[in-house]
Every structure is written in structure tokens, then in C-alpha cells.
LUMSEZA-299002 format. One record per residue: residue in one letter; chain; x, y, z of N, C-alpha, C in turn; residue number from 1. Coordinates in nm, 2 decimals. Layout:
N
+------+-------+--------+--------+--------+--------+--------+--------+--------+--------+--------+-----+
| rest | kette |   n_c1 |   n_c2 |   n_c3 |  ca_c1 |  ca_c2 |  ca_c3 |   c_c1 |   c_c2 |   c_c3 |  nr |
+------+-------+--------+--------+--------+--------+--------+--------+--------+--------+--------+-----+
|    A |     A |      X |      Y |      Z |      X |      Y |      Z |      X |      Y |      Z | NUM |
...
+------+-------+--------+--------+--------+--------+--------+--------+--------+--------+--------+-----+
This chain:
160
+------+-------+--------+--------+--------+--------+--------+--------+--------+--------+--------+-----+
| rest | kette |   n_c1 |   n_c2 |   n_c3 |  ca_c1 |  ca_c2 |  ca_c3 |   c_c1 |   c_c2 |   c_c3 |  nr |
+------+-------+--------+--------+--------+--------+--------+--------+--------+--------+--------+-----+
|    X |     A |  -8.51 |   2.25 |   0.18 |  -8.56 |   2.12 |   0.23 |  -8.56 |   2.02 |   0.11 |   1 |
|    X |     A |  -8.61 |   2.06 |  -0.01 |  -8.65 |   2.00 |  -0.14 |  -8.49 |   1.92 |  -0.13 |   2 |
|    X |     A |  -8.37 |   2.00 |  -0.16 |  -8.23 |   1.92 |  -0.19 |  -8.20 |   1.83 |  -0.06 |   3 |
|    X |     A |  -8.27 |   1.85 |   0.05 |  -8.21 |   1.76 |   0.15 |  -8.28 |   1.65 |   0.14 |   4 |
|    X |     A |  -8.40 |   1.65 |   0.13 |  -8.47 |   1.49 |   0.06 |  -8.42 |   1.46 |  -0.05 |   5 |
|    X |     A |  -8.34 |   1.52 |  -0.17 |  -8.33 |   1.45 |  -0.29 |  -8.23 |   1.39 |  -0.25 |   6 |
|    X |     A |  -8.11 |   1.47 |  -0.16 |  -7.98 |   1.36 |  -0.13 |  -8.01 |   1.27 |  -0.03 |   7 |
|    X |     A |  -8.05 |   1.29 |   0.06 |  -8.10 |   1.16 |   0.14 |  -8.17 |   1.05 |   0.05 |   8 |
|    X |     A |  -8.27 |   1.07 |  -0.03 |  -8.31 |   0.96 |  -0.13 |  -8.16 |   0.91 |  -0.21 |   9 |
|    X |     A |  -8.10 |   0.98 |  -0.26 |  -7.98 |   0.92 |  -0.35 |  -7.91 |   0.85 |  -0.28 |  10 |
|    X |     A |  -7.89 |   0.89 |  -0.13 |  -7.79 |   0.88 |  -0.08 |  -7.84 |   0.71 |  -0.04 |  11 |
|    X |     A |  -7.96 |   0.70 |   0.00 |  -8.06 |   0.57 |   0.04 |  -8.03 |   0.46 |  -0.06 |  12 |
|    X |     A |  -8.02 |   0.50 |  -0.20 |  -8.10 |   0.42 |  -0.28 |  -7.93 |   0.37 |  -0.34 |  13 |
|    X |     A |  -7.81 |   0.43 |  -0.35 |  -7.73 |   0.37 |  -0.38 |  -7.67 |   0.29 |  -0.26 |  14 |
|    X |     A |  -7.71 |   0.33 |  -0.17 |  -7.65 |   0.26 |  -0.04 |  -7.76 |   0.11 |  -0.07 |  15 |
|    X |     A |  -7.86 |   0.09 |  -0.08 |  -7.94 |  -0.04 |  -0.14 |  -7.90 |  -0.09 |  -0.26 |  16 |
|    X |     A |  -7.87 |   0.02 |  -0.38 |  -7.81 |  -0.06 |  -0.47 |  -7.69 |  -0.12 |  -0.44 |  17 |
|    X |     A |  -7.56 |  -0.10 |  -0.39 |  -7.48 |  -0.15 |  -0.37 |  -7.45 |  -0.28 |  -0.28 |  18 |
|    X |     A |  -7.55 |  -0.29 |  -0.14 |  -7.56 |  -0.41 |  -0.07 |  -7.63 |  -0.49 |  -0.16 |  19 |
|    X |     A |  -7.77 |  -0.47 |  -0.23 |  -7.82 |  -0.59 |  -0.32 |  -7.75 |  -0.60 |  -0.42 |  20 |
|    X |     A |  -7.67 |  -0.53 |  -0.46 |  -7.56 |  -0.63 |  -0.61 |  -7.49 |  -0.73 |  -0.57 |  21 |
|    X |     A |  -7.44 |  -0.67 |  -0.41 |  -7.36 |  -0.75 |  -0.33 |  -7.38 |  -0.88 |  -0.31 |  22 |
|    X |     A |  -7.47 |  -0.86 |  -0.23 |  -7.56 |  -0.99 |  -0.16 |  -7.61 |  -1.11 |  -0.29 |  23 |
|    X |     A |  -7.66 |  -1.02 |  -0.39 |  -7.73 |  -1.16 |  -0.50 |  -7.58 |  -1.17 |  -0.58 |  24 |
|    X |     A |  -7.44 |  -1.12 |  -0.58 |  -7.36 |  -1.25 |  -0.65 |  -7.27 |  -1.28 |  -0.54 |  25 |
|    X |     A |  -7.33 |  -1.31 |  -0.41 |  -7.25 |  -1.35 |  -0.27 |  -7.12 |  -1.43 |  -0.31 |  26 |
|    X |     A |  -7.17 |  -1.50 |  -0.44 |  -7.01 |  -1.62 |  -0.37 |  -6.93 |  -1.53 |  -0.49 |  27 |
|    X |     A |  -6.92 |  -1.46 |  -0.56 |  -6.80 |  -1.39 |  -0.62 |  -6.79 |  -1.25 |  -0.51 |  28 |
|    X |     A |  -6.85 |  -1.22 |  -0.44 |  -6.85 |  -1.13 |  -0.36 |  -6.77 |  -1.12 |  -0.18 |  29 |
|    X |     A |  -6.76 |  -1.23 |  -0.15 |  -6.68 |  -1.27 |  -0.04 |  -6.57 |  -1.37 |  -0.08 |  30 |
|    X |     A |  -6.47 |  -1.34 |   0.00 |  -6.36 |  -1.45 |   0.03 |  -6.24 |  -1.37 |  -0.01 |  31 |
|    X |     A |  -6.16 |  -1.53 |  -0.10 |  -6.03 |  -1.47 |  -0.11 |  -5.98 |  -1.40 |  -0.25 |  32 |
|    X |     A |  -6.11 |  -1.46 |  -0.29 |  -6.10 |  -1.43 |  -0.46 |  -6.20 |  -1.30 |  -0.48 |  33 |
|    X |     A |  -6.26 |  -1.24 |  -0.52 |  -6.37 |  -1.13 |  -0.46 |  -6.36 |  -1.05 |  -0.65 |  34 |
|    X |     A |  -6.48 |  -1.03 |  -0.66 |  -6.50 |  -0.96 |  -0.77 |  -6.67 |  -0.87 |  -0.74 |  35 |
|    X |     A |  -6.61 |  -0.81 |  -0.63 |  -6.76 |  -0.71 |  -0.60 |  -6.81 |  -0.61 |  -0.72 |  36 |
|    X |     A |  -6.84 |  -0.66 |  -0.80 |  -6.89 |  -0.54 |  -0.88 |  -6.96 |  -0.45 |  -0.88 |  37 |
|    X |     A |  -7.03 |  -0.42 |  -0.73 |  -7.08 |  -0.31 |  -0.67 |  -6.99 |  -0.23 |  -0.63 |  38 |
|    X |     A |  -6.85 |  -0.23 |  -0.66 |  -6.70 |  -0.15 |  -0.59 |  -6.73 |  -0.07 |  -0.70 |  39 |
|    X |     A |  -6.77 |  -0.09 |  -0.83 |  -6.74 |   0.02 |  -0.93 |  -6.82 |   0.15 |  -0.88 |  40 |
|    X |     A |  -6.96 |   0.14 |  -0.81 |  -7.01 |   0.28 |  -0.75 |  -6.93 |   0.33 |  -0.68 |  41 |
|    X |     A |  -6.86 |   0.30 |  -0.62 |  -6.72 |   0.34 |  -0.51 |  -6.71 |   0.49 |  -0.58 |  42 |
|    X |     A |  -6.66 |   0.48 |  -0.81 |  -6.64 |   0.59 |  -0.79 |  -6.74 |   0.70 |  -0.81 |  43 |
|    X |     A |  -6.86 |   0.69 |  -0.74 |  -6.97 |   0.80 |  -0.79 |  -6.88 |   0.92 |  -0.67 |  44 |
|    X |     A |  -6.83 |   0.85 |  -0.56 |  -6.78 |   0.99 |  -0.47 |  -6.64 |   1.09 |  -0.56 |  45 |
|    X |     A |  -6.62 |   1.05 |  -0.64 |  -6.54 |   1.15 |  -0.73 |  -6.60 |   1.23 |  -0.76 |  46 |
|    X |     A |  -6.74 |   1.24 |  -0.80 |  -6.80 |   1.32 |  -0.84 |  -6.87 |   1.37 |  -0.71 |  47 |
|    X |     A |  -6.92 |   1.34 |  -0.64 |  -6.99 |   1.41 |  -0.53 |  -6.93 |   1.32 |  -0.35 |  48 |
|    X |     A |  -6.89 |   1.40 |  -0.31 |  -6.87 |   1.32 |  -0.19 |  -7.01 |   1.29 |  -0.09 |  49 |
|    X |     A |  -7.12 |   1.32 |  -0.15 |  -7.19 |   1.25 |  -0.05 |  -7.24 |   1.15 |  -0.10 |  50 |
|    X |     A |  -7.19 |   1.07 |  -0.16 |  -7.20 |   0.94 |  -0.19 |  -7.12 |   0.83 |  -0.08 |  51 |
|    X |     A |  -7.00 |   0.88 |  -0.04 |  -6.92 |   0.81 |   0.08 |  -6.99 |   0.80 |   0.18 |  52 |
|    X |     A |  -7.12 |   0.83 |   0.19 |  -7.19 |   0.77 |   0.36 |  -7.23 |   0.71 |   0.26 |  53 |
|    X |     A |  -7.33 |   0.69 |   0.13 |  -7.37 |   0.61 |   0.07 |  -7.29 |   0.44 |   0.09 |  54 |
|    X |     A |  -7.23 |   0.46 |   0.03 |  -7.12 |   0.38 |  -0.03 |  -7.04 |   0.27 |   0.11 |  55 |
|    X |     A |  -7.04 |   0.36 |   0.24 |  -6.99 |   0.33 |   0.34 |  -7.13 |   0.18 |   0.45 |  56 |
|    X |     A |  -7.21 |   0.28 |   0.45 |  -7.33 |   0.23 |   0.47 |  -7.41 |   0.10 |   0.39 |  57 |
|    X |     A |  -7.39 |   0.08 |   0.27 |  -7.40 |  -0.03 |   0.17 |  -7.31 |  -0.13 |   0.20 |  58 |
|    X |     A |  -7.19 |  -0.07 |   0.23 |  -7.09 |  -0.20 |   0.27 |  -7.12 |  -0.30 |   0.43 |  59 |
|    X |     A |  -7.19 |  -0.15 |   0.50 |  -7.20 |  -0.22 |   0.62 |  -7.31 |  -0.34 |   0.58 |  60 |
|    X |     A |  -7.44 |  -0.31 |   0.52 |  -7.52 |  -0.41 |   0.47 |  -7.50 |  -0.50 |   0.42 |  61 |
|    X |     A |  -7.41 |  -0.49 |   0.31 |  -7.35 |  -0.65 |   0.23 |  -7.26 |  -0.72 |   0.33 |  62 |
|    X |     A |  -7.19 |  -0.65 |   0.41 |  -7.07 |  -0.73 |   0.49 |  -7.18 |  -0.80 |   0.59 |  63 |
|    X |     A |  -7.28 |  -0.80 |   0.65 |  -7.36 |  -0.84 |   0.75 |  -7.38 |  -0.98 |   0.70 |  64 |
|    X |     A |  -7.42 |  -0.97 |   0.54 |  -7.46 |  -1.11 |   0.49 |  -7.32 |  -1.21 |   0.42 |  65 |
|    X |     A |  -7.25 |  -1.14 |   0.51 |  -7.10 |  -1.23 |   0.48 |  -7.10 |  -1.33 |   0.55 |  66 |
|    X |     A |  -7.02 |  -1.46 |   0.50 |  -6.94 |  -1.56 |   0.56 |  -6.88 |  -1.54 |   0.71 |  67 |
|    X |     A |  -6.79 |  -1.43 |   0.68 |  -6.67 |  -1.38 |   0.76 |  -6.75 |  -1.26 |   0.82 |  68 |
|    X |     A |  -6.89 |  -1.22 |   0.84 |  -6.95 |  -1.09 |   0.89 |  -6.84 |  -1.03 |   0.99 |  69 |
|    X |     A |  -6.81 |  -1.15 |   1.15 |  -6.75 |  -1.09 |   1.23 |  -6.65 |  -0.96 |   1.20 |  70 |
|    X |     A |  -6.56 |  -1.05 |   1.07 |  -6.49 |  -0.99 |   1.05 |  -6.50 |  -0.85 |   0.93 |  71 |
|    X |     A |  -6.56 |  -0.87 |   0.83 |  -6.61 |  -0.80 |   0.74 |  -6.70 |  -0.67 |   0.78 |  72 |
|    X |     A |  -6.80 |  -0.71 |   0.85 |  -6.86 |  -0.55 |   0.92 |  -6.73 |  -0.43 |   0.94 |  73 |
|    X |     A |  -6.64 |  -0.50 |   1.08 |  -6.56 |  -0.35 |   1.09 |  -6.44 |  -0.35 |   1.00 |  74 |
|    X |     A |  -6.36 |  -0.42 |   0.92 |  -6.23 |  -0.43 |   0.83 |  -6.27 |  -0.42 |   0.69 |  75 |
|    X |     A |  -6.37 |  -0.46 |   0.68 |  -6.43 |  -0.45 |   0.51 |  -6.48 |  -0.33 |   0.48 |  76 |
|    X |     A |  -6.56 |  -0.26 |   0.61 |  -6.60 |  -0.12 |   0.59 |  -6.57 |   0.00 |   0.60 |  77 |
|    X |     A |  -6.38 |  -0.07 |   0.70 |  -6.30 |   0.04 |   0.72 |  -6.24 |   0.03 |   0.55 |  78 |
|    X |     A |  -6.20 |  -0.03 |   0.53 |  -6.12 |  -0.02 |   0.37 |  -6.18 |   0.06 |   0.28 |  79 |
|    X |     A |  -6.39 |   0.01 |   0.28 |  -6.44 |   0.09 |   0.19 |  -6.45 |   0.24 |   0.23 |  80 |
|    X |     A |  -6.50 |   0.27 |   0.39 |  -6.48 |   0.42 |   0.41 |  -6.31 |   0.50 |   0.35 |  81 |
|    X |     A |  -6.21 |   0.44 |   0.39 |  -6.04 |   0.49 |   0.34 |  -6.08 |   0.50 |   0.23 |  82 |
|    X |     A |  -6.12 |   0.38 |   0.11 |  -6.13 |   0.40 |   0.01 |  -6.22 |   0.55 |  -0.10 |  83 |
|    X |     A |  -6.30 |   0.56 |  -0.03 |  -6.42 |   0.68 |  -0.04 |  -6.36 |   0.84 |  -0.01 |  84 |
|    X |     A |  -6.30 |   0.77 |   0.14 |  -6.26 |   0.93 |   0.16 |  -6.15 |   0.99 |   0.01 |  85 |
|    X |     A |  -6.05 |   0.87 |   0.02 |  -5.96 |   0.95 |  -0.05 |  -5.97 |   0.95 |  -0.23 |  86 |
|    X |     A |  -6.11 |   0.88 |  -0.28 |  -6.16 |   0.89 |  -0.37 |  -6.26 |   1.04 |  -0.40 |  87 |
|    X |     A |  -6.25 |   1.07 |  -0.28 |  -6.29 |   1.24 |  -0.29 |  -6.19 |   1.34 |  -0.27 |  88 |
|    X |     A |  -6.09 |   1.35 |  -0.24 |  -6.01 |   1.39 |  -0.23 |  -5.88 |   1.43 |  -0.37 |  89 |
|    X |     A |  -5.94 |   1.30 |  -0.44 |  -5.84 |   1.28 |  -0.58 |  -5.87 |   1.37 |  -0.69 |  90 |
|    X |     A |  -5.73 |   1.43 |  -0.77 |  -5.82 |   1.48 |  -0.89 |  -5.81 |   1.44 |  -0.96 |  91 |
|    X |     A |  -5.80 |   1.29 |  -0.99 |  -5.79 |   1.22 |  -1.12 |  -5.87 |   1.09 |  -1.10 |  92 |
|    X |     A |  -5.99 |   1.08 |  -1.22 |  -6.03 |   0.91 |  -1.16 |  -5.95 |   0.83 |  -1.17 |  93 |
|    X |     A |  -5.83 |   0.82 |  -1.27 |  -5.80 |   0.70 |  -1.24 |  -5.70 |   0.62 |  -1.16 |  94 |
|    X |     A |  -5.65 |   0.80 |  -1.13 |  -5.58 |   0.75 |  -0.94 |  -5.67 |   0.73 |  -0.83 |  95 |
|    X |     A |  -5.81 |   0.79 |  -0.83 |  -5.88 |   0.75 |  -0.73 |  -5.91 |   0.58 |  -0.76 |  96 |
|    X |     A |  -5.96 |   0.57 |  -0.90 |  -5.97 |   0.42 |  -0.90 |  -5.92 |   0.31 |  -0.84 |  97 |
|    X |     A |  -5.75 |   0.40 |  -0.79 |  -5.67 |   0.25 |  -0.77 |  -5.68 |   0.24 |  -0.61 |  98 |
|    X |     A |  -5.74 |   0.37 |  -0.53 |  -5.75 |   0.36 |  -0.40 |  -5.81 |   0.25 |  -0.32 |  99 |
|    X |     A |  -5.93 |   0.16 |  -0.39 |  -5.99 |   0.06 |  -0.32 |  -5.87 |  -0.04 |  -0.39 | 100 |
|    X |     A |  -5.84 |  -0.05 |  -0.44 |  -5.73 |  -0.22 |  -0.45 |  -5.64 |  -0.18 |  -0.34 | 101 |
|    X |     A |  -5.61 |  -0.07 |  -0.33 |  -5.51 |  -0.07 |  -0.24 |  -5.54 |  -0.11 |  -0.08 | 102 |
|    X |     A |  -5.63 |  -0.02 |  -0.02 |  -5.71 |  -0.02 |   0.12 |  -5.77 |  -0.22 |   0.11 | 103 |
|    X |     A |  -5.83 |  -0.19 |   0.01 |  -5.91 |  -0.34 |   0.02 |  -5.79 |  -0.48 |   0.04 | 104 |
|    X |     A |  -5.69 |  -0.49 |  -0.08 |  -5.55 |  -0.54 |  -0.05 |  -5.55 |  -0.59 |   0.05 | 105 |
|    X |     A |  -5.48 |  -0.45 |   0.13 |  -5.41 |  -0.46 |   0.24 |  -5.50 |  -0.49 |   0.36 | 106 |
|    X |     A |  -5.63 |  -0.43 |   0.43 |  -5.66 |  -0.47 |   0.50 |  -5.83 |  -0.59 |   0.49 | 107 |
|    X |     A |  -5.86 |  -0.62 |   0.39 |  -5.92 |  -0.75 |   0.30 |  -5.84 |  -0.86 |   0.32 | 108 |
|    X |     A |  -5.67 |  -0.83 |   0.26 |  -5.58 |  -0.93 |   0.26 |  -5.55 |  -1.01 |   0.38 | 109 |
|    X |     A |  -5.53 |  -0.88 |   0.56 |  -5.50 |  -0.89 |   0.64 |  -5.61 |  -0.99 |   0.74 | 110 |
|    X |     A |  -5.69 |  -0.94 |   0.69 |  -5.84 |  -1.00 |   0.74 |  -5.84 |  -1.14 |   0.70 | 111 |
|    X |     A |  -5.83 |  -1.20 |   0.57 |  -5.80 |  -1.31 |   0.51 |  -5.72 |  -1.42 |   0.59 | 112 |
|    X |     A |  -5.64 |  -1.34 |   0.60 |  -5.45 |  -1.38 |   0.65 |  -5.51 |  -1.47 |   0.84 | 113 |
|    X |     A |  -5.58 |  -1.37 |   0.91 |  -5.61 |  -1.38 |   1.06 |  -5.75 |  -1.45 |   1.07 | 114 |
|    X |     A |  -5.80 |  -1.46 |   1.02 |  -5.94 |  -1.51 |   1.03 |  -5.95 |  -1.66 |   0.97 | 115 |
|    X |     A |  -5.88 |  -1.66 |   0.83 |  -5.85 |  -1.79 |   0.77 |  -5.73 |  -1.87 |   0.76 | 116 |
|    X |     A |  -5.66 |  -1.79 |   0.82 |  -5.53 |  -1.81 |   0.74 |  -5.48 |  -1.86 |   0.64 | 117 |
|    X |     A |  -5.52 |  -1.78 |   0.57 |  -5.50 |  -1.75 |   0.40 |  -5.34 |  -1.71 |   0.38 | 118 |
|    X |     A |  -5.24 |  -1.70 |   0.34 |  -5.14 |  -1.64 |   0.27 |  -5.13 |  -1.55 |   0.25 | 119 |
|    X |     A |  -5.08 |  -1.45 |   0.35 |  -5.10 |  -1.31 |   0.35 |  -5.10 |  -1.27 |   0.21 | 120 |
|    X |     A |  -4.95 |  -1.25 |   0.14 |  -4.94 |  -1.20 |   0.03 |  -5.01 |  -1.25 |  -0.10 | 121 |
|    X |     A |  -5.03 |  -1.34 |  -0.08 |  -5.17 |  -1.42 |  -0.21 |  -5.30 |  -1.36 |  -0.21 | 122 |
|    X |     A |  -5.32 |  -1.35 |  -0.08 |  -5.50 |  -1.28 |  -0.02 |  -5.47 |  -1.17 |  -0.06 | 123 |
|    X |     A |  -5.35 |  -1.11 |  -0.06 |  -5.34 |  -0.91 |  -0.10 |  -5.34 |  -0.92 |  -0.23 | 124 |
|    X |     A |  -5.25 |  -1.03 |  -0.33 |  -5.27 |  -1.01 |  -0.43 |  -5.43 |  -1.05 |  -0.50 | 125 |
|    X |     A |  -5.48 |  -1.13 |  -0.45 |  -5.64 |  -1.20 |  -0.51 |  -5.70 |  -1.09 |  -0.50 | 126 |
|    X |     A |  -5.72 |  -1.01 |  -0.39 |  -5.82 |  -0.91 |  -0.31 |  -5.81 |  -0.78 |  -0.42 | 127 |
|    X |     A |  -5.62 |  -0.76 |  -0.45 |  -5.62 |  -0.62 |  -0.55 |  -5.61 |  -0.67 |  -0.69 | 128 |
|    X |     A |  -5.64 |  -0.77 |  -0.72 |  -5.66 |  -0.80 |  -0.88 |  -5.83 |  -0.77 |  -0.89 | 129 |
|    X |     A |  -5.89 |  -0.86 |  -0.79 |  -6.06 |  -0.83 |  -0.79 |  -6.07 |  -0.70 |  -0.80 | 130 |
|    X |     A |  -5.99 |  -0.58 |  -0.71 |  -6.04 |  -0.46 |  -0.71 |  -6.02 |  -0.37 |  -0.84 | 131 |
|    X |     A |  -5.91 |  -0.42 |  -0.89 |  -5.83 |  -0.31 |  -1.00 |  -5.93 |  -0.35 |  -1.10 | 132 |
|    X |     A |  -5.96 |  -0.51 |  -1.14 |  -6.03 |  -0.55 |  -1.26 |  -6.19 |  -0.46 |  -1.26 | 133 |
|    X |     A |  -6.22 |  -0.49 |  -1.09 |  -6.40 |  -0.40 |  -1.10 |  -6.37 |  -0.26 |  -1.14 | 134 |
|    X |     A |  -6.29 |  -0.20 |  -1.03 |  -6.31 |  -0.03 |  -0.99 |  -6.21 |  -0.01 |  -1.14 | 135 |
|    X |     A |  -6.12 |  -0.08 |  -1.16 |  -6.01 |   0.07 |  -1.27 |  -6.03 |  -0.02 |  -1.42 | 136 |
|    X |     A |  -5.99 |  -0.14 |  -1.42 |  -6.06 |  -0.14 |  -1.54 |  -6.18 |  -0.17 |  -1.60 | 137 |
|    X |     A |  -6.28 |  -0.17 |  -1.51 |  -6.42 |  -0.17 |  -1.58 |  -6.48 |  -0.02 |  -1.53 | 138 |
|    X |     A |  -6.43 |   0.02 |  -1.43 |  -6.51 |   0.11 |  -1.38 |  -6.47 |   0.25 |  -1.45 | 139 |
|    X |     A |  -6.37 |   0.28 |  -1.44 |  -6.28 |   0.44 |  -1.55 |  -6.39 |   0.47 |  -1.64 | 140 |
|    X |     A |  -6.34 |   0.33 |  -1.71 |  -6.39 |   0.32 |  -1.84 |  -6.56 |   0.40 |  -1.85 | 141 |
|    X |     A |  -6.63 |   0.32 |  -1.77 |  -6.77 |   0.28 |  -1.79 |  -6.84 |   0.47 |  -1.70 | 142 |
|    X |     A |  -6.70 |   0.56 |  -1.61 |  -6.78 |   0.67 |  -1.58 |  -6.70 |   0.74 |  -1.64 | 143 |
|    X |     A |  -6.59 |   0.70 |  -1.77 |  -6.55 |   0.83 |  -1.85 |  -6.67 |   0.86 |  -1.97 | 144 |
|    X |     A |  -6.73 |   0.75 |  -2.01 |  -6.82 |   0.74 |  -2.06 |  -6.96 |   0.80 |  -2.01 | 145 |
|    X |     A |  -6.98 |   0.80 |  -1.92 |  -7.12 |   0.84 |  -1.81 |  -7.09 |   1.04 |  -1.81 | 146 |
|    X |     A |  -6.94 |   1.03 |  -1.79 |  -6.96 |   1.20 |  -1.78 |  -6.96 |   1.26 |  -1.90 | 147 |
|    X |     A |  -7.02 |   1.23 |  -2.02 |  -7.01 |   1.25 |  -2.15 |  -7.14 |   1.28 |  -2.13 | 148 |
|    X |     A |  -7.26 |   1.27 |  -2.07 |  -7.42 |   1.26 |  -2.04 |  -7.45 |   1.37 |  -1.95 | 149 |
|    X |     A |  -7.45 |   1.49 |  -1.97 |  -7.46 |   1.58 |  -1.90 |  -7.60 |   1.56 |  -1.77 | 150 |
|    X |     A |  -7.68 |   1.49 |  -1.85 |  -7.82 |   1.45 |  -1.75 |  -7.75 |   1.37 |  -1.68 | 151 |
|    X |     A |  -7.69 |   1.26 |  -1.69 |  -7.65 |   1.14 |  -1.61 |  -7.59 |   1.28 |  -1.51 | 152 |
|    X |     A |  -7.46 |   1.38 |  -1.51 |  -7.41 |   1.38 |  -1.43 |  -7.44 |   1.47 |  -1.36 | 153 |
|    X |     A |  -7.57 |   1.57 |  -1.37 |  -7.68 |   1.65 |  -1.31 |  -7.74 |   1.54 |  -1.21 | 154 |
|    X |     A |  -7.81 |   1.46 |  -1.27 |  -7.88 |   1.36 |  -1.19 |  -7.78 |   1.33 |  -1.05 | 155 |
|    X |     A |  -7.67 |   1.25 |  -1.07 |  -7.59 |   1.23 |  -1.01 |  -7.56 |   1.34 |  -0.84 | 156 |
|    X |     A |  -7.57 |   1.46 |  -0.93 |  -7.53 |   1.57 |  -0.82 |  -7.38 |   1.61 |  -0.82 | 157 |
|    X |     A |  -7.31 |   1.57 |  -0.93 |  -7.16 |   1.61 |  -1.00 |  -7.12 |   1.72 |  -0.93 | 158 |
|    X |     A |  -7.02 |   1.74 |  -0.92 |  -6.91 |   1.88 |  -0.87 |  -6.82 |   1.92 |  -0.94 | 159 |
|    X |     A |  -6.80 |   1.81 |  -0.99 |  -6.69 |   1.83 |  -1.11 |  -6.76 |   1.89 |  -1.24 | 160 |
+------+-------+--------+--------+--------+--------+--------+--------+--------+--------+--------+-----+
């Protein structure tokens, strides 16, 4: 019982940390340009996959307080769930890293494209520069660093 409350707390509290990063830098956080830097938790599911309801669940909350909610609830959360699953799935971070530019891209981009009509291939390119800059090159970096802390990656609930 003790481990099923500590991951349900973890699992809570990143799911809130990631909608409030979201939400307080709203205008880099939606549109066509997008620099979510709550994407870099994306990769705590490398290390544990029960972070992907986390992570999934945070998006549904930040996308609520979107511009584009209609659209961002179910397309924004589908990208970030694809993005999670197959960031658990990976065995290398920094090919999991590139999973959300990808998902986010393509269906971010497509969302963009129909809803605003934005330039398809502009919106996919804007959408996977934001992603690659948060998740792969800030993010790699900042949890090859983090798995050097054996406490950080106990706390965490690591698998790796």
C-alpha cells in the first residue's frame, strides 16, 4: 500500500507540475511557435513508465487553459500520450528525445494547419524546432546529468 500512495503522489504532483509550468508561460506555450518547457518532463518516462499517465494527464490540464482548447484537449494529448508511450519503449534517451518533435510536429502541425490555417509545413517545422530545442537539446543534457545522482534517480523510481 505504502508504494501505491508514493506513486500516485508522484504521479499527482508531476502531472501539476507540468500543467502549472504550462499555464504560467501560456503565450510561449501555445500556438505556432511553442517552447513548452514542461515537454522536458516528458523524459522522466524513460526512466519509469509510470510517469506517462503523469505526463498525459498534465497535458490534458494545460491544453484546457489553451487558446485552441477545442482543439488541443484531444490532438495535443494524443501527441503527448504517442510521445510517452514510445519514450518508454526506447533504449536510448536521446532517440526517445526526438519522439515528441516528431508526434507533436506532425499532429501540433496538423491542428495548426485546420483550425488556423497556418502553413502546414511551417507549423510542423515551428512545432519540431520548439520540441527538439526543449526535449533534446535542453532536456538530454539536463537528465544525463540528473542520472549521475543516484538519490535524484531512486527518488524518481528509475528502472533503468
Amino acid at each position: 500500500m505504502k508504494n501505491k500512495t508514493k506513486d500516485f503522489i508522484q504521479i499527482a504532483m508531476v502531472a501539476a507540475v507540468y500543467a502549472v509550468f504550462t499555464v504560467a508561460i501560456s503565450p510561449f506555450s501555445y500556438g505556432a511557435i511553442q517552447l513548452r518547457f514542461s515537454e522536458i518532463l516528458v523524459l522522466l518516462c524513460f526512466y519509469n513508465k509510470k510517469y506517462c499517465i503523469s505526463l498525459t494527464l498534465g497535458c490534458v490540464i494545460a491544453n484546457i487553459f489553451s487558446p485552441m482548447a477545442l482543439f488541443d484537449i484531444p490532438f495535443g494529448t494524443l501527441a503527448t500520450l504517442l510521445s510517452v508511450i514510445f519514450i518508454c519503449k526506447s533504449g536510448r534517451l536521446w532517440i526517445a528525445s526526438l519522439f515528441p518533435t516528431i508526434f507533436n510536429a506532425v499532429i501540433v502541425g496538423a491542428e495548426l494547419y485546420f483550425a488556423l490555417h497556418e502553413p502546414f509545413m511551417i507549423s510542423m517545422a515551428t512545432v519540431a524546432l520548439g520540441e527538439f530545442i526543449v526535449v533534446t537539446v535542453l532536456g538530454v543534457p539536463l537528465f544525463r546529468l540528473l542520472e549521475k545522482n543516484t538519490y535524484i534517480m531512486r527518488l524518481i523510481g528509475s528502472t533503468r
